[in-house]
C-alpha positions in Angstrom: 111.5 47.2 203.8 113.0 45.1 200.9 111.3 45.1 197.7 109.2 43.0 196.6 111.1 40.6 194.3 107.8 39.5 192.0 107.0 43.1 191.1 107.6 44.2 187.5 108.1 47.3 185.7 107.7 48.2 182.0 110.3 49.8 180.5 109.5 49.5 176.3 106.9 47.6 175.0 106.3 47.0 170.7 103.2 47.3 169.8 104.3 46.9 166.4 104.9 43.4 166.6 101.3 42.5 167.2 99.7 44.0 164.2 102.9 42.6 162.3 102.5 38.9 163.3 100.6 36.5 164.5 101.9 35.5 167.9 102.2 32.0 168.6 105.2 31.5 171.5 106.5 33.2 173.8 110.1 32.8 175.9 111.3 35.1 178.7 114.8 35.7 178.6 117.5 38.0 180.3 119.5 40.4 178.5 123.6 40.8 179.0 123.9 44.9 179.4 126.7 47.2 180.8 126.3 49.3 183.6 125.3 52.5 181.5 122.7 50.6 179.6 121.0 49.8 183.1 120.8 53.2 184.3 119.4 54.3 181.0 116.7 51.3 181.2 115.5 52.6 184.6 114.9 55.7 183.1 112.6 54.5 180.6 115.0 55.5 177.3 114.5 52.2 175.1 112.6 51.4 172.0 112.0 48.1 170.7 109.9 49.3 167.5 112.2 47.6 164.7 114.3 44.9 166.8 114.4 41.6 166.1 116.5 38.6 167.4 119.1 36.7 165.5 120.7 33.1 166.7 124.5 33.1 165.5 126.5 30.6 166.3 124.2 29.0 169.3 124.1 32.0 170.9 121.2 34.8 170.8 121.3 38.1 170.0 118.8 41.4 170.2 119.3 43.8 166.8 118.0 47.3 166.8 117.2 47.8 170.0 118.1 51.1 171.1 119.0 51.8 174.3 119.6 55.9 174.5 123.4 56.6 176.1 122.8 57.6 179.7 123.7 61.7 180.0 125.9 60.9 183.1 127.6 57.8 181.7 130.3 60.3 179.5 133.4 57.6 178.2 131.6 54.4 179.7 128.6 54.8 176.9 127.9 52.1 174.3 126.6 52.0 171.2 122.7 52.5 171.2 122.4 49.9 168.4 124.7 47.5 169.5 123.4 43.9 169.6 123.0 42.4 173.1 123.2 38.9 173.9 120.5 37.1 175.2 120.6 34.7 178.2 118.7 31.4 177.2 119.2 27.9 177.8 120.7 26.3 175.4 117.7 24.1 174.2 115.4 27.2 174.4 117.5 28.7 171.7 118.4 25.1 169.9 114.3 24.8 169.6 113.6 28.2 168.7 116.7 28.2 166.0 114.7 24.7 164.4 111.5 26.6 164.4 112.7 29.6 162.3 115.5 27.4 159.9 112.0 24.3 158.9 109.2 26.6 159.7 109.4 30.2 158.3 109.0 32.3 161.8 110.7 35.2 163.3 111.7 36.0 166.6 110.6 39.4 167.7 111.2 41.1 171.2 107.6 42.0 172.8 108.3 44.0 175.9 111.5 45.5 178.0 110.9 45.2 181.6 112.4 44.7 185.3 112.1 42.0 187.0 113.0 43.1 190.9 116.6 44.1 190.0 116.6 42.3 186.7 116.1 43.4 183.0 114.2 40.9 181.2 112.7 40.8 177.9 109.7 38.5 176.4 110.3 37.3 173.1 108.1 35.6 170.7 108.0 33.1 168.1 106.1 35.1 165.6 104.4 34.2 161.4 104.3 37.3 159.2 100.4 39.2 158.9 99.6 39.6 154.8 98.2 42.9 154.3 94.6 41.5 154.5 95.1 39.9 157.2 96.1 43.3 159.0 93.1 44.8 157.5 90.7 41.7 159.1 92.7 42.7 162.0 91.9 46.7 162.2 87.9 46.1 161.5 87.5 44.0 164.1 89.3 46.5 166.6 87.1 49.2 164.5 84.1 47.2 165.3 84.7 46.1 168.8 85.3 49.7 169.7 82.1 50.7 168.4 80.3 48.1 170.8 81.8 49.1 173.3 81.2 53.2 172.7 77.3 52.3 172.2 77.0 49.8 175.3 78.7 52.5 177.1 76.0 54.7 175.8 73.1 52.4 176.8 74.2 52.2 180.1 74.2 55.9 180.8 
């Protein structure tokens, strides 16, 4: 029985990102790997916690995502940090290179995942979080939990 080609699983996700930023945009793009780095996706050994993206030169690039060398993959392994170029059409990244140059945002990878046979990853348009705002941020999680924790309470 084929598999189903809608089905997706997560590989890295950064968490990081949403208490950094404010989120305002996301993009789905593909990601140009070798045949090592693929293995080592589908095992689960990638971290997204400090990557970013970069546009150079029209083209789209992934920094600091590490991608661990796959045990079996001996002389074909790359470098973990190496940047990875990002497939995008060309007014996808044209847009997304005016919004960072005129507006002050960042581009920030939110999750790793496969798609079917595919590794995609979900980038974001992203704004900076001032510290206060990351407090506002934390209370209202604080507080929401506690809601929840007493409602749960009420119910028993």
């Amino acid at each position: 029985m084929p598999k189903d080609k809608t089905s997706e699983k997560l590989l890295a996700q950064n968490k990081k990102a949403y208490h950094d930023y404010f989120i305002d945009e996301t993009f789905q793009a593909g990601i140009e790997l070798v045949g090592t780095e693929v293995k080592s996706l589908r095992a689960g050994r990638c971290n997204l916690k400090d990557s970013f993206v970069r546009i150079d030169r029209g083209q789209a690039f992934v920094e600091g995502m590490h991608v661990s060398p796959y045990e079996q993959g001996n002389i074909f392994n790359k470098d973990p940090l190496r940047p990875r170029r990002l497939l995008l059409h060309k007014r996808e990244i044209n847009r997304l290179f005016g919004k960072v140059m005129r507006e002050g945002y960042t581009i920030v990878p939110l999750r790793a995942y496969l798609s079917g046979s595919l590794v995609k990853l979900d980038i974001a348009l992203a704004k900076g979080k001032k510290l206060y705002d990351k407090r506002d941020a934390m209370a209202q999680k604080t507080q929401r939990r506690e809601a929840e924790k007493e409602f749960k309470v009420r119910n028993l």
